[in-house]
C-alpha positions as a printed Julia matrix, in Angstrom:
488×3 Matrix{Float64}:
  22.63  -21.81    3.36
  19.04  -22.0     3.65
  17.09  -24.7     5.26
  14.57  -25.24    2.35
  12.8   -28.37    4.84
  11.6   -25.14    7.47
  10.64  -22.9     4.97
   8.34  -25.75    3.41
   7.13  -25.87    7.0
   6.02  -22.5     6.88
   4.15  -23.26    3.61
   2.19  -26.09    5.06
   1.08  -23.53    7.65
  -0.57  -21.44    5.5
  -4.0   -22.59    5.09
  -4.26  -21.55    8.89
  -3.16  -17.77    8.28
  -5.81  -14.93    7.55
  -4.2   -11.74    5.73
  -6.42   -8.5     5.87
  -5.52   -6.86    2.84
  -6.42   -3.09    2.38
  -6.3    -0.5    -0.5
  -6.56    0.5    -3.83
  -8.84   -2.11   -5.88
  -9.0    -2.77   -9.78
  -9.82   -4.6   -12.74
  -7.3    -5.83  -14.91
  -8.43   -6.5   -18.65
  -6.02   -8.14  -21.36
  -6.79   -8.21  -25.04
  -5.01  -10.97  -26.64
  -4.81  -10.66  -30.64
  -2.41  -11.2   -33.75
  -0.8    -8.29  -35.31
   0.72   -8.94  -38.81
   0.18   -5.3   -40.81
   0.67   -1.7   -40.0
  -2.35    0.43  -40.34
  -2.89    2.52  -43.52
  -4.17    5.78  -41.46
  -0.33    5.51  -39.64
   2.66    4.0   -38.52
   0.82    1.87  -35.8
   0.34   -1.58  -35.51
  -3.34   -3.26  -36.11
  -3.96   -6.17  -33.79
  -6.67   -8.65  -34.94
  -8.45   -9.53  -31.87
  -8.91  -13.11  -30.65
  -9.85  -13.14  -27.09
  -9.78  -11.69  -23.8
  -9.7   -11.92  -19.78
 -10.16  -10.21  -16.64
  -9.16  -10.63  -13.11
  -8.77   -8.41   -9.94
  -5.67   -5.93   -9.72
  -3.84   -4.08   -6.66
  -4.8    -5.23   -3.76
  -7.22   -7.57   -5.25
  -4.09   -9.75   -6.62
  -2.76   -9.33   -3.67
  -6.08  -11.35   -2.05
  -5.7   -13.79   -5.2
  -2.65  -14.98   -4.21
  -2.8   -15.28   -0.98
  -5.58  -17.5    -1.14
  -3.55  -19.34   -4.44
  -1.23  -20.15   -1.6
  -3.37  -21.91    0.16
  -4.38  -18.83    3.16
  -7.82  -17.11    3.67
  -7.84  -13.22    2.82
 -10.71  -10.51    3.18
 -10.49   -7.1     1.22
 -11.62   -3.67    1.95
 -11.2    -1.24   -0.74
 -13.42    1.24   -2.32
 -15.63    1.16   -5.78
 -17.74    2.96   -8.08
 -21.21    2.22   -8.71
 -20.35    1.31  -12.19
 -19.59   -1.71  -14.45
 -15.97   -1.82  -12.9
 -17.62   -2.01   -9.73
 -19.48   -4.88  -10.68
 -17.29   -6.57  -12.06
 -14.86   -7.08   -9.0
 -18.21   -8.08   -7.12
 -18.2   -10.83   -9.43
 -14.48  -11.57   -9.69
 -14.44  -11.72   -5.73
 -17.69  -13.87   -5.54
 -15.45  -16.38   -7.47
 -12.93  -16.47   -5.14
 -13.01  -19.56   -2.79
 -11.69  -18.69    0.86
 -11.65  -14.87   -0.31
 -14.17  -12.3     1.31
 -14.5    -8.7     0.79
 -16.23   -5.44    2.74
 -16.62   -2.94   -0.32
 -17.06    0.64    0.03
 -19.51    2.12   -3.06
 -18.69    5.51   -3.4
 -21.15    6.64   -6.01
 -20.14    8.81   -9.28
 -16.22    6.99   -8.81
 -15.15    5.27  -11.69
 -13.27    1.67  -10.12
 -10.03    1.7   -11.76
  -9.64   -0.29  -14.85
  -6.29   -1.08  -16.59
  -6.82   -2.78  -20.65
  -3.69   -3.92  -22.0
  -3.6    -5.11  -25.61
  -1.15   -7.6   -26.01
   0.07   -9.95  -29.11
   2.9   -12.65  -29.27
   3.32  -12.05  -25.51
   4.11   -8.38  -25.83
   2.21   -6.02  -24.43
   1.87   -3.33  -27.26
  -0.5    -0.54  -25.17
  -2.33   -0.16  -21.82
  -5.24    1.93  -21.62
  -5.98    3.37  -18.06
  -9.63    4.11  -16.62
  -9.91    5.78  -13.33
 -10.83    8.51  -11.06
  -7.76    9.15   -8.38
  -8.53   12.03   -5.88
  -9.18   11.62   -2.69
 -12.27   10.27   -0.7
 -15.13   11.91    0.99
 -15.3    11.73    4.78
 -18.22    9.66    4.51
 -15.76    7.03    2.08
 -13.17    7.09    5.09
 -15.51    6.79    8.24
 -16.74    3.81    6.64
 -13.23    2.16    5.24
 -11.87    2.79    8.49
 -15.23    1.32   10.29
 -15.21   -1.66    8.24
 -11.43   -2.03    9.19
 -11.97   -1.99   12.22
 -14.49   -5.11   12.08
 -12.68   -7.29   10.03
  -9.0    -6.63   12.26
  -9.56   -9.39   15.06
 -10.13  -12.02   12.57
  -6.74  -11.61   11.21
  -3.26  -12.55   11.65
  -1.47  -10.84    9.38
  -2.26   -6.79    7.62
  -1.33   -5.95    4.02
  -1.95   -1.88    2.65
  -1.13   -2.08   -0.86
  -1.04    1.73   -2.16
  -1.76    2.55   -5.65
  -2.27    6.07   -5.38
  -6.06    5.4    -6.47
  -6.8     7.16   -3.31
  -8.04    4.56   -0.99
  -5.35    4.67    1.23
  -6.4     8.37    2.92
  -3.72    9.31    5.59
  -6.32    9.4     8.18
  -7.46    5.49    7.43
  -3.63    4.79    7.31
  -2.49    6.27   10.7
  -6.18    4.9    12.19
  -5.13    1.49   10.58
  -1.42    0.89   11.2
  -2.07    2.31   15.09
  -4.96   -0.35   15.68
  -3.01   -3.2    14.53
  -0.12   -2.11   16.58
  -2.2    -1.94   19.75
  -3.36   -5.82   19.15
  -0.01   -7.15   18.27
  -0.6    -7.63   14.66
   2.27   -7.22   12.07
   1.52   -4.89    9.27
   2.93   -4.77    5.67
   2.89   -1.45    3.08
   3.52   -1.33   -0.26
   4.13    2.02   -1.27
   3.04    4.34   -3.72
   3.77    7.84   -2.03
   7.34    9.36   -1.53
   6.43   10.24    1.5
   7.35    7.59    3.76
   6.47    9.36    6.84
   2.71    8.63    5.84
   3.47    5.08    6.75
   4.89    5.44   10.07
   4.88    2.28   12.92
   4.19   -0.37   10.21
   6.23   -3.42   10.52
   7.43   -3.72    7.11
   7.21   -1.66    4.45
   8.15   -3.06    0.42
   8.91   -0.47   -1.7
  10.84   -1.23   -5.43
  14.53    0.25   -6.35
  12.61    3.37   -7.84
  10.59    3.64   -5.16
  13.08    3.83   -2.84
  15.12    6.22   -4.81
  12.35    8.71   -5.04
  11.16    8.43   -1.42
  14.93    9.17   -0.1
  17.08   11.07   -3.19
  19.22    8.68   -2.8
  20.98    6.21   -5.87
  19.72    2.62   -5.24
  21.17    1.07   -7.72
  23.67   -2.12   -6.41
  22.68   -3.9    -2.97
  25.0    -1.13   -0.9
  23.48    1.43   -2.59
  20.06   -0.21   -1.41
  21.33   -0.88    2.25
  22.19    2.62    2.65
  18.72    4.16    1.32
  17.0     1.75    3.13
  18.43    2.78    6.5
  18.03    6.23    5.74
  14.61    5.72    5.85
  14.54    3.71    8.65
  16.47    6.62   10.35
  13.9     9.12    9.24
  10.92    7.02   10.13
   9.35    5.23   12.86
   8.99    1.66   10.11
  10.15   -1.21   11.51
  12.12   -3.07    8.56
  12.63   -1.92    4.56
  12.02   -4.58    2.14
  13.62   -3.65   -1.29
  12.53   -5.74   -4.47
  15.77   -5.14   -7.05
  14.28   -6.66  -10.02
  16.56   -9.5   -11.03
  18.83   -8.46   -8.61
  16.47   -9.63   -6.22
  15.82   -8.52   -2.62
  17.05   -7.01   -0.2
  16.24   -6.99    3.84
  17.3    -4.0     6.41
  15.99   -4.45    9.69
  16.64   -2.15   13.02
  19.5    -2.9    14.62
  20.11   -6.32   12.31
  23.16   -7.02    9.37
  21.14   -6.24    6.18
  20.04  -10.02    4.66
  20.05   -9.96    0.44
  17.87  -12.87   -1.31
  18.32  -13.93   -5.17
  16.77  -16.32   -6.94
  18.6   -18.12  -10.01
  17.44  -16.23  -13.35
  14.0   -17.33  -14.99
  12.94  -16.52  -18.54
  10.5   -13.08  -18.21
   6.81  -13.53  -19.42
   5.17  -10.38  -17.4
   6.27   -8.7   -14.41
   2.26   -7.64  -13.61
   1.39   -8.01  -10.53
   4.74   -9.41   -9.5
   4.65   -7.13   -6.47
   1.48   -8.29   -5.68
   2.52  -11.95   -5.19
   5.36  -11.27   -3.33
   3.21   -9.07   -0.89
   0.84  -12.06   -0.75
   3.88  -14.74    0.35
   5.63  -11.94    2.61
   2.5   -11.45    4.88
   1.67  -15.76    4.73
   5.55  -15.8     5.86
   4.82  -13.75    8.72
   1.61  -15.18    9.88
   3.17  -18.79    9.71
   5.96  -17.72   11.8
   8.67  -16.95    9.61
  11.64  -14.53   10.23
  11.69  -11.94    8.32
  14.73  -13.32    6.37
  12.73  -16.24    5.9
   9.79  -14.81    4.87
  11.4   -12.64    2.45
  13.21  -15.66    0.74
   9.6   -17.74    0.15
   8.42  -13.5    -1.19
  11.96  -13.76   -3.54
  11.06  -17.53   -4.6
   7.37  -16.84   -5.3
   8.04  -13.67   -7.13
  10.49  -15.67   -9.21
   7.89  -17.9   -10.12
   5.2   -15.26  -11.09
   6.9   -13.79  -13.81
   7.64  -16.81  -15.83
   3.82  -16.61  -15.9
   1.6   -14.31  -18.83
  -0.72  -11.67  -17.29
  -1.47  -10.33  -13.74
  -0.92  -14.28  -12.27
  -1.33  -15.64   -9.31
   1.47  -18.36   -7.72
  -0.31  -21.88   -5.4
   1.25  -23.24   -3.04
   2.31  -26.61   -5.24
   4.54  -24.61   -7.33
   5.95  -23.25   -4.44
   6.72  -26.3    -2.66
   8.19  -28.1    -5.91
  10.36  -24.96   -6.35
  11.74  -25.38   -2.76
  11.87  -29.19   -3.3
  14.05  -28.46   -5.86
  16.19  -25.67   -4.32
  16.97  -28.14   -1.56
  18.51  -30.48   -4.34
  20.54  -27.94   -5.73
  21.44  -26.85   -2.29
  22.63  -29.96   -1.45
  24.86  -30.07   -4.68
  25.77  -27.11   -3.86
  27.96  -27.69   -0.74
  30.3   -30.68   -2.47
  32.94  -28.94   -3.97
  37.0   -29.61   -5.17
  39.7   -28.3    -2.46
  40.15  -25.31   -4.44
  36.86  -23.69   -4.0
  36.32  -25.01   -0.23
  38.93  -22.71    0.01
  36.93  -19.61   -1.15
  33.88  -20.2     0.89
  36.4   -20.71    4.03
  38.18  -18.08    3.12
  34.8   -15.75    3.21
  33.36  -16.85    6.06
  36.81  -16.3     8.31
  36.86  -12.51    6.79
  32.86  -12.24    7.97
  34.26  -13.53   11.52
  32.85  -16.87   11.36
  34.34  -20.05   12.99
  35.79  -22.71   10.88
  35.44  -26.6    11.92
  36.07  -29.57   10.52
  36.06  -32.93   10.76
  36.49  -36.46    8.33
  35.88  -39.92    7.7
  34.3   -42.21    5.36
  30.62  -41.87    6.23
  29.61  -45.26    4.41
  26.12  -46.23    5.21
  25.14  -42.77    7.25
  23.96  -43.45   10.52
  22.74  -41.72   13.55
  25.86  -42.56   15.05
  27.26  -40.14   12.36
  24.27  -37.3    12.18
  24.71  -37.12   16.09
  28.89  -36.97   15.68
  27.89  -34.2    12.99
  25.46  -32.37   15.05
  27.92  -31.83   18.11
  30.38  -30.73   15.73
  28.62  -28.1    14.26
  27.93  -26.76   18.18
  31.44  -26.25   18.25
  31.37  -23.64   14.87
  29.89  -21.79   13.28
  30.68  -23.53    9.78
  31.17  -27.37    9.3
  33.52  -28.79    6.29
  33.58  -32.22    6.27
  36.57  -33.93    4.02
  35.54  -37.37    2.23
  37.51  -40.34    1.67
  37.25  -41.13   -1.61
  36.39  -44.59   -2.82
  40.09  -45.49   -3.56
  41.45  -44.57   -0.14
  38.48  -46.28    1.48
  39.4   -49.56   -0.08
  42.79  -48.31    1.39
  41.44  -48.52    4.96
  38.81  -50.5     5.03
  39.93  -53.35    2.17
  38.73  -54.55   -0.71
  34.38  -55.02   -0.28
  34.39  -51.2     0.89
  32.81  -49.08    0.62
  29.44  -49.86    0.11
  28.24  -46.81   -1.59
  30.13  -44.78   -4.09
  31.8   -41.89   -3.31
  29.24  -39.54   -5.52
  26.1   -40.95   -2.62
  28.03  -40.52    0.16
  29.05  -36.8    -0.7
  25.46  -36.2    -1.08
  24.03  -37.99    1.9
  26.8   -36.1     3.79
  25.62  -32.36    2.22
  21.94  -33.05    3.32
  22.52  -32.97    6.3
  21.54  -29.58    7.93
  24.94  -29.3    10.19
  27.13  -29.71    6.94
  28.34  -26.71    5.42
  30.68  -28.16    3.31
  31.95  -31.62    1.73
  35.12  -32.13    0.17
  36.86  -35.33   -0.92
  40.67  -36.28   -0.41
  42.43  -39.58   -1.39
  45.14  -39.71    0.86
  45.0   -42.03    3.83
  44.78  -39.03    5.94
  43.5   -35.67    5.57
  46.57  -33.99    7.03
  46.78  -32.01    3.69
  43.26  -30.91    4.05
  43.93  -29.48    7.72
  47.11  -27.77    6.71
  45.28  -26.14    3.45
  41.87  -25.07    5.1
  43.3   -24.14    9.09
  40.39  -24.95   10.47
  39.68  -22.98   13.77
  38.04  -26.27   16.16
  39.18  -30.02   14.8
  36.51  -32.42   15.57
  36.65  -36.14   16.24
  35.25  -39.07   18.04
  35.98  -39.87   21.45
  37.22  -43.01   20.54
  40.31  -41.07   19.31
  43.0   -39.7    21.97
  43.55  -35.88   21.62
  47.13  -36.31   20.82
  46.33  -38.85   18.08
  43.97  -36.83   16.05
  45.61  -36.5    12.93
  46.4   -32.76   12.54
  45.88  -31.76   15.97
  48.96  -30.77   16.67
  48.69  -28.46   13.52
  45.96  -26.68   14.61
  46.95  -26.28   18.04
  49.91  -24.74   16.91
  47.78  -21.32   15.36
  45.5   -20.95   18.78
  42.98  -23.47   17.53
  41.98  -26.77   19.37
  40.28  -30.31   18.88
  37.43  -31.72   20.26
  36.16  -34.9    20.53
  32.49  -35.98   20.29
  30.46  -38.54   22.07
  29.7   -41.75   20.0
  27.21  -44.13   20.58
  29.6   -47.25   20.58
  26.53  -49.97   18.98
  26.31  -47.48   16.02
  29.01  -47.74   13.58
  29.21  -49.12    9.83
  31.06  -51.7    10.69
  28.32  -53.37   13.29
  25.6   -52.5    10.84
  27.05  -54.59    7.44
  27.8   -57.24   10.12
  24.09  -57.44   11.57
  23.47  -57.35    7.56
  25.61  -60.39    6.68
  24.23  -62.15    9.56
  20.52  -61.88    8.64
């Protein structure tokens, strides 16, 4: 389960974070019209024009988000002397917190990608550009002006586009400098030849990517696992990042169990620049601290945000936080569930190895008596199910004016808290069925309790498992608390 409350940490650390990001530069154009006839000269459509926009692509989306999240970024890419050229001058001078070092190469053409589009379709995309490669003059300076700019950052991103920027001899002279200062680098790759990226941290390459750069199938998240470790086999890269579309991502580190993110559906406006925004969030992840499991589940969440969005779009940091705000509701909701489905999750975690506790009461007006009684449970496992009185067998126990809050608030109270795995409610007195159903692994209680008169006990003792009983802080209890209440 993810602990939404750390990964907004990492968020609010982002302002602090500078990302370096390197490579292929363009401009993106969109045409925006209505198209209502077919032309007379052929079966094509004719698309009335009614407005237009422009923003930077590649790597310069990449820089866009990153500072739409709230971080500083610098570019270095190449351009022509031309109106493209110009134009991402401009487009960068626009950009608060964003700086630049740009490489003129004269006679280039910078690359420019139109795309007509009407009723939110995109009906044609018309490509300008000039791809081979650089000039030694073009590289000696890239690389110089890399060079400058690397011990002002935290964090390096090389987005490849195959516009030729990215020369192998900038690449290896890149990816070896940040290594030698301790600074984590990020590809996103264009080439099948993933040798050309050698001793970068992290490289992000798409299914298709991935499938052309190995020969292997990627289709399914084994599929993906395996390819990915092929190519960590074959290279010197330190982790594969696969983006699966709606399928969503998927981790393989050295050495590590492969880690799969997916976000919940979202309607598709535009996957432009999708990449691009998840590039942005991986390498603010990483300069904030983040794991890469972490980091790649604020990349999974941001992407999913980006393509509810029209055009090449950027993501801030606000939407991001209200998307994990909301996560951590669901998540919450998430871990109350009927006996029957407790079961499942159990049942899943035992066959992964995992370590099953649990533990029970009526949790009426949480305390820290009860977060701390919690906490030292979950030291003893390595999953937590908690099972619920219900309001019926509270008034059971505890008479007639209890409980205070309804059962509904105190399963949710209990599922926030970060030690909880699992809530589930019983109305019996006792949750004796509960034990026998789930067989936990560890039975936890209060020290107030004897061993031999923890309910179930003996039941779990009897399949190699064993009880334990947690400290209590004696002033904190429910009890004390409505009393001090009453009194007041």
């Amino acid at each position: 389960m993810s602990d939404y409350h750390q990964l907004s940490s990492y968020v609010s650390q982002f302002p602090k974070v500078r990302v370096l990001c390197v490579g292929d530069i363009m401009v993106d154009r969109y045409v925006y019209g209505k198209v209502d006839r077919i032309s007379a000269e052929g079966p094509i459509p004719v698309m009335a024009y009614e407005s237009e926009s422009v923003m930077l692509g590649a790597v310069g989306n990449v820089a866009r988000n990153v500072v739409a999240l709230g971080g500083q970024a610098t570019v270095i890419a190449i351009v022509g002397d031309d109106d493209g050229g110009n134009e991402v001058v401009r487009l960068i001078a626009e950009e608060e917190k964003l700086g630049a070092d740009l490489v003129t190469v004269p006679g280039r053409r910078t690359t420019l990608k139109t795309r007509y589009v009407a009723r939110g379709q995109q009906l044609l995309r018309a490509d300008r550009e000039d791809t081979g490669p650089l000039n030694e003059s073009a590289i000696d300076q890239l690389i110089q002006a890399y060079q400058d700019a690397l011990s002002e950052c935290d964090v390096v991103v090389f987005s490849d586009y195959a516009k030729g920027c990215l020369s192998d001899d900038l690449l290896k002279a890149g990816i070896e400098a940040a290594k030698r200062a301790g600074i984590p680098t990020i590809v996103d790759p264009k080439s099948k030849d993933f040798t050309r990226y050698n001793g970068v941290s992290v490289i992000k390459p798409n299914s298709k990517e991935l499938s052309l750069a190995t020969g292997m199938v990627t289709k399914g998240a084994a599929a993906a696992v395996a390819a990915a470790e092929k190519t960590l086999h074959e290279t010197s890269i330190g982790a594969v990042l696969v983006t699966r579309s709606e399928e969503g991502m998927s981790l393989v580190e050295r050495d590590q169990p492969a880690f799969h993110s997916q976000e919940k559906s979202t309607e598709v406006f535009d996957v432009s620049g999708a990449g691009d925004t998840a590039l942005a969030s991986l390498a603010l992840s990483m300069g904030a601290g983040a794991s890469l499991p972490e980091a790649t589940q604020l990349a999974n969440k941001t992407c999913n945000i980006v393509i509810g969005k029209m055009g090449t779009a950027v993501v801030y940091a606000s939407e991001l936080l209200d998307q994990l705000q909301h996560a951590e509701f669901d998540s919450v909701e998430a871990k109350i569930h009927p006996l029957e489905v407790i079961q499942d999750h159990v049942a899943k975690w035992k066959a992964n190895g995992e370590t099953i506790g649990f533990t029970n009461g009526c949790f009426d007006l949480i305390h820290a008596g009860h977060v701390s009684l919690l906490g030292q449970a979950k030291e003893q496992c390595d999953r937590l199910i908690v099972g619920l009185n219900t309001d019926a067998s509270v008034k059971r126990l505890k008479g007639e004016t209890r409980p205070i809050n309804h059962e509904t608030a105190r399963a949710i109270v209990l599922a926030s808290v970060g030690a909880v795995d699992g809530v589930v409610l019983f109305d019996e007195d006792t949750p004796l069925s509960l034990i026998e159903t789930l067989r936990p692994d560890v039975l936890i209680k209060g020290a107030d309790y004897k061993e031999e008169d923890v309910v179930g006990g003996d039941i779990v003792k009897s399949y190699g498992g064993r009880v334990y009983l947690a400290g209590l802080a004696p002033e904190l209890s429910t009890t004390n608390t409505i009393k001090k209440i009453n009194e007041g």
